[in-house]
N, C-alpha and C positions, 0 to 999 in steps of 0.2 A: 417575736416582734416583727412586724410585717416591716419587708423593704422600702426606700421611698419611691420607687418605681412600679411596686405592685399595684395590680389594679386590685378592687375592692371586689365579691360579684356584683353588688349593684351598677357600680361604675364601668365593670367588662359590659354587662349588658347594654348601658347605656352607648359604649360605645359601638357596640356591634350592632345596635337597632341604626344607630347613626348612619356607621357604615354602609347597613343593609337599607336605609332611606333612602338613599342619594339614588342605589340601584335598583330599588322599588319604583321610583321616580322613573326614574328610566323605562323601565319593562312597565310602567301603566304607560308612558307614552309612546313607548313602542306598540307595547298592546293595542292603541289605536291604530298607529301607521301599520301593524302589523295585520289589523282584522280589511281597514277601509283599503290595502295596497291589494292583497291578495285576491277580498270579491271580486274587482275586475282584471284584475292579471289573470287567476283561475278559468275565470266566466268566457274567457277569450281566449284563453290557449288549447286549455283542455286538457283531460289526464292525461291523454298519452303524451302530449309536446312537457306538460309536468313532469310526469315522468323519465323522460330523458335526463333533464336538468338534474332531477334528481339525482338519479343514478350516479349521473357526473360530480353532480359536488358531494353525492359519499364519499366515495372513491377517492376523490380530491382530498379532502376533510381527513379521513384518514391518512395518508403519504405527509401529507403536512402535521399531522401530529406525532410521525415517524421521526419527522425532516428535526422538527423543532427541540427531542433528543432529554427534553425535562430540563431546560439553558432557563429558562423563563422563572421556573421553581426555585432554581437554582440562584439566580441571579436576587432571587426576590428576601430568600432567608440567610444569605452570605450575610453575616456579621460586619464584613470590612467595606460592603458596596458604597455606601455613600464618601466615604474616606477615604476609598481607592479607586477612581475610573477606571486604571489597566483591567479591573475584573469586568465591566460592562464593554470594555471594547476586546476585549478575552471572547468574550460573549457571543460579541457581533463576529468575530473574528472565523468561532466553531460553527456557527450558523449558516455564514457563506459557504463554507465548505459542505455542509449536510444539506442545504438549499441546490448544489451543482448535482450533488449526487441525489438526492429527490428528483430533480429532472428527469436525469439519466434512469435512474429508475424506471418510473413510472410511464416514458415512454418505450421502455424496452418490454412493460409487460402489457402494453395495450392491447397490441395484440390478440393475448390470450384473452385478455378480459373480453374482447370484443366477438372474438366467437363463442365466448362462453356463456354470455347473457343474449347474445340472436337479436338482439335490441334495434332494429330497424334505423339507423340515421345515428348511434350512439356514438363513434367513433371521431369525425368532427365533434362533434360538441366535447368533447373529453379532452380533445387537442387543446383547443382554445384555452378551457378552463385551467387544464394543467398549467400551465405557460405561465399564470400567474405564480405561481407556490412559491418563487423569492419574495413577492410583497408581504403573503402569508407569513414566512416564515423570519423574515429579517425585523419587523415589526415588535418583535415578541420584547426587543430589548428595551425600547422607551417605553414599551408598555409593563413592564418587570418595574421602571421605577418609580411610573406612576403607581401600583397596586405597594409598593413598598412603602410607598410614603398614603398609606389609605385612600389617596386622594380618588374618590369615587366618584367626586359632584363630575370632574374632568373628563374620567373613562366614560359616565353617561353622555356627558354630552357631546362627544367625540361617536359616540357609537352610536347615539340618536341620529347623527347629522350622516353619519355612512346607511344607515336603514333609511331615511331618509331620500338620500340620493339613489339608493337602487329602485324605488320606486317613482320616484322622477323621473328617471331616463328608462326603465322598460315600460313601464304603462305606455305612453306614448306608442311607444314600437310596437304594444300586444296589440291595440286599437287599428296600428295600421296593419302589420302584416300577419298577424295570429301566428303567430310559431314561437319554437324553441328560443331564437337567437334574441327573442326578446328577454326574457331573465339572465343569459350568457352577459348579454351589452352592459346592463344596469349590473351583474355581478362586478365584472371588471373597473367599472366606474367607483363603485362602492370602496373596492378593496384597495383602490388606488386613492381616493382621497382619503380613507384610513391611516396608508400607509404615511402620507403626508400629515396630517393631524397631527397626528402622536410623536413623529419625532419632532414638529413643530414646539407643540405646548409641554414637551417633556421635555425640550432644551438640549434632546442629548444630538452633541455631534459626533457622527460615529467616526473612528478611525481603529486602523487594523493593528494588533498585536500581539506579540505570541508570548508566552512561557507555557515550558512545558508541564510546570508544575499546577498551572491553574488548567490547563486542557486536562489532565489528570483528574483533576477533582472534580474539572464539571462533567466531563464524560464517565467518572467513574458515579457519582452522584445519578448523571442522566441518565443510565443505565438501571438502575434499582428501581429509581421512581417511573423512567417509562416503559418498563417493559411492563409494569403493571397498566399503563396506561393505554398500550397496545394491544394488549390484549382484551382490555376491557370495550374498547371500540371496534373490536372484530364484530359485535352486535349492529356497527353502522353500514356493514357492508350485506349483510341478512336481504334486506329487502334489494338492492341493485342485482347481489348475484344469485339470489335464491330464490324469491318471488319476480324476479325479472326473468329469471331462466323457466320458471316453470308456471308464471301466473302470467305477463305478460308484463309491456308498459304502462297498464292505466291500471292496474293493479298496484303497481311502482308506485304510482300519483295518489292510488286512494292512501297506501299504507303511510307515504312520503307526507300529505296532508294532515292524516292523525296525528302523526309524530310530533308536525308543527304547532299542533293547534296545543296537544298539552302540552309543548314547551315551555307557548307563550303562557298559557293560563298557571305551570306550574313554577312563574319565575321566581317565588320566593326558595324556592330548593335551589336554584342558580347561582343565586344572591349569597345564599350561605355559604354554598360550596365558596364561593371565591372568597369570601372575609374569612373564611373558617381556618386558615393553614396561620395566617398574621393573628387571629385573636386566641384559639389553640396555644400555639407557640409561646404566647405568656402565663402560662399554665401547667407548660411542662414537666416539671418539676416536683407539682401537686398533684399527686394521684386522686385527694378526696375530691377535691375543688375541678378537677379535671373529668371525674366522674358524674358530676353532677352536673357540668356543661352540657354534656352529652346528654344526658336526660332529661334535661331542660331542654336543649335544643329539638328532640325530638320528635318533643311536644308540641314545641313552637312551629317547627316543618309542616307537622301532619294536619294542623290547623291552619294552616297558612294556602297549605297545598291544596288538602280533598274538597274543602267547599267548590273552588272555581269547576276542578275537575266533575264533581255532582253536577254542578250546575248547568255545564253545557252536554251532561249525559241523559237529559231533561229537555233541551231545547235546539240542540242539536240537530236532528232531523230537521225539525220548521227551518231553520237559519241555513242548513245546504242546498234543501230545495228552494226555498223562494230568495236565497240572494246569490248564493254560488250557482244554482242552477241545479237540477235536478239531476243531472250526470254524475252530481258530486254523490249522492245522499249514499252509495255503496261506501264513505268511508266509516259510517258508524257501524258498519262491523267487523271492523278491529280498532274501534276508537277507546272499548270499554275496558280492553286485555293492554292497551299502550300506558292509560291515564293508570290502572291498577298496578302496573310495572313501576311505574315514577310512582305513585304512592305509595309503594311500598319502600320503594329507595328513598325515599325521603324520612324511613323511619332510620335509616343503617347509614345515611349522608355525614355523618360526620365521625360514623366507623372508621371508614377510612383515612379521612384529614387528619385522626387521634394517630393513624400508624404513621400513617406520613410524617407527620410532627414528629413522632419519636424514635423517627429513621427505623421503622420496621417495613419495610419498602416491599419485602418480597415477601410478606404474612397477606398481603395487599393483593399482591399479584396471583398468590396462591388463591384466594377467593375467586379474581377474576377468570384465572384459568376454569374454575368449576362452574362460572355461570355462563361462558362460552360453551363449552363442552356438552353443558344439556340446552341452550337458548339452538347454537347453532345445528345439534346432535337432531334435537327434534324438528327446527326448521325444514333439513333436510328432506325428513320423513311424510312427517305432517304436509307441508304445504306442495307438496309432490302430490299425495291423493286425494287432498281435500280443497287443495285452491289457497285463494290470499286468507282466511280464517287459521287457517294452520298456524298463520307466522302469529295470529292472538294466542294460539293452543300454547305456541310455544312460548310465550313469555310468561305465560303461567310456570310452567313447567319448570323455568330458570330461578323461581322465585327461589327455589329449596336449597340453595348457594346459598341466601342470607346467611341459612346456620354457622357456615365456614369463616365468615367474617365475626360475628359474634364471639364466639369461641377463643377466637385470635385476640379482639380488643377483652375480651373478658380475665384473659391470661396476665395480660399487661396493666392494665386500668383496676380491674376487680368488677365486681354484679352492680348493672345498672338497673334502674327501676322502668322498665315495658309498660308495667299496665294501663296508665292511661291513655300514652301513644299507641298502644297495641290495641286496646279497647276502639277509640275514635277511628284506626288505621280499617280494621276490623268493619266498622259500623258506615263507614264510607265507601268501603272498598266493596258492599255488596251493593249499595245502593246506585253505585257505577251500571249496575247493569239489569238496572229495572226494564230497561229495554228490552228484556228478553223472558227476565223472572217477574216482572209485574208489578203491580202496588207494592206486594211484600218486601222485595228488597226496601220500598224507602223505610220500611219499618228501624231501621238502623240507624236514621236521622234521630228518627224519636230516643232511642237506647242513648245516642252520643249527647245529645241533648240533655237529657236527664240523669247521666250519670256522676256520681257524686267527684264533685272536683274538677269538673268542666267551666263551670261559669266562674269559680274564682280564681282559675287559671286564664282565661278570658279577663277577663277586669288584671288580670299583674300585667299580662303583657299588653291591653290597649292603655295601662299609666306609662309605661317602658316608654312603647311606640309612641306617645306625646311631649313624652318629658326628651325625646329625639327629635321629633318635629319642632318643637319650640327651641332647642339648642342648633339647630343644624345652621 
């Protein structure tokens, strides 16, 4: 007899199209402020001032996901949060402390960073940006219970209004002075009325307090879940210290630009990462029904994902030269090997979230250690004799990890059904790079298109996606 808390699948679905609405919403209208911010911030700074920035907010980006310890995770699946604040100000409590020593950190190894990449003017700007990582990092708390409590419609539009504001105040700046400190200013602005937002419309007021049995749990917790997550971000420092050291700065800005451009276009793998750990989580328990999440879902990913990705590997070229400016048009080649990498993770995207869920934290971590080991192994190599195309060689290269994570959720879960995902994943992922191979790769469109069980998988999920647009 089913529990009266259990979701139903229809009804799980229903809610995670929900969920996944609200931040659909979002990433289409970010996707605007994201395409109309960048043509002239881009068009006006140029790779190499790009590329500084870049370099800096990896670097940043990663210490901050050091700093923040897996407290966020943490705070988000605790059973007792809503009923116990001591846990959310436990929270706040370990984060100051990991936010002091993130500082400390990270300017004791600037330093070394800074002769290591030869990066002309990198060192200022790395100052600056650092200096923020308490906003970064103390934020995470009121943001833990708005994702706790689904509330999505909120996080969009708190995150709309900080993307938003970054391009408000640096466009301005690129117009007048064309440099670097134009994205540095509007970063700082952004992350700072973030920080304000969110404790704002999350009501939380923080205050400090200790036991040592909750610093226990959350540090012992943070530790399982981030060391996989540290490891799996060593791939964001690839291009500052690898193609920075041996490609140069506007090498940085090409690879840094592709990066961006699938992000935005592959928001829907975003979307689920972050519903997936709260909709997961009521499942666990159900190995069949929990199997078949997963294979549903990565169906829904890979279709979600590789159209947009196609799309702009198509028209791409036209859109860098006649609006970014024709400086830009060297980032379509490593644009084909970035969007391939995200489509394929987007077939193995909720691999993880299923370990995560079922506290296998370091089956997780073992995958990420093997897709560092050859992403960064071949970086090394590659992009040293052959220039900024290596670091696409390389991500090909890193794909052969997936196996390790499969294997792992296969042990636990039992056999999911690929072929469709695998098929469309497959028929997309060559079509990426017509650019090089010809007409022929789009032949793949055709394959995905007409292969049996494509359009009535299309018709389930665009009733889903409506019967969520009309409840939302």
């Amino acid at each position: 007899m089913r529990q009266p808390n259990e979701q139903t699948p229809a009804s799980l679905r229903t809610l995670i199209f929900r969920g996944g609405w609200y931040l659909a919403i979002r990433q289409a209208f970010g996707l605007l402020i994201g395409i109309l911010g960048p043509i002239y911030l881009l068009r006006e700074i140029g790779p190499s001032n790009y590329g500084l920035y870049a370099a800096a907010l990896s670097v940043l980006t990663y210490i901050q996901l050091v700093s923040q310890w897996g407290v966020e995770i943490y705070l988000m699946r605790h059973p007792e949060s809503e009923d116990c604040p001591e846990v959310y100000h436990q929270g706040f409590t370990v984060l100051i402390t990991l936010a002091a020593m993130g500082i400390g950190i990270s300017f004791a190894i600037l330093p070394l960073l800074n002769r290591w990449m030869k990066l002309s003017g990198f060192y200022p700007v790395a100052v600056l940006m650092f200096l923020s990582l308490p906003l970064l990092t103390l934020r995470q708390v009121p943001l833990a219970r708005l994702e706790r409590a689904l509330d999505y419609k909120r996080i969009a539009l708190i995150e709309l209004s900080g993307q938003a504001c970054f391009y408000i105040v640096s466009l301005p700046l690129a117009f007048r002075h064309r440099n670097v400190w134009a994205p540095v200013t509007g970063w700082w602005c952004q992350q700072a009325l973030l920080f304000g937002l969110l404790f704002v419309i999350a009501r939380y007021r923080p205050s400090l307090h200790f036991s040592l049995r909750l610093t226990k749990q959350i540090l012992g917790y943070g530790l399982g879940y981030s060391a996989s997550v540290w490891i799996w971000n060593l791939r964001t420092l690839v291009n500052p210290l690898i193609v920075g050291r041996y490609a140069g700065s506007a090498a940085v800005g090409f690879v840094a630009l592709a990066i961006r451009i699938v992000e935005v276009l592959s928001f829907a793998r975003s979307a689920a990462w972050r519903i997936s750990i709260a909709a997961l989580a009521r499942l666990q328990y159900d190995m069949a029904r929990l199997r078949r999440a997963i294979s549903e879902g990565m169906r829904l990913q890979v279709l979600a994902v590789g159209p947009p990705l196609v799309l702009f590997s198509l028209v791409g070229p036209l859109i860098l030269r006649q609006i970014f400016g024709p400086q830009w048009v060297p980032t379509m080649i490593v644009y084909p090997f970035v969007a391939l990498s995200y489509l394929t993770n987007s077939v193995f995207n909720l691999h993880s979230s299923t370990l995560y869920v079922l506290e296998k934290n370091w089956h997780v971590t073992l995958f990420h250690l093997g897709h560092i080991v050859l992403f960064v192994g071949s970086s090394l190599f590659l992009v040293h004799y052959v220039g900024m195309v290596g670091y696409g060689f390389a991500e090909v290269a890193a794909l052969a990890s997936y196996f390790i994570i499969d294997h792992s959720v296969r042990r636990m879960v039992g056999v999911m059904s690929y072929r469709l995902a695998g098929i469309w994943a497959a028929c997309l992922g060559l079509a990426l790079f017509q650019g090089t191979l010809g007409k022929f790769a789009l032949s793949g469109l055709i394959v995905a298109a007409l292969w049996p069980g494509t359009w009535g998988q299309v018709k389930t999920y665009s009733r889903s996606a409506w019967s969520a647009i009309r409840n939302a």
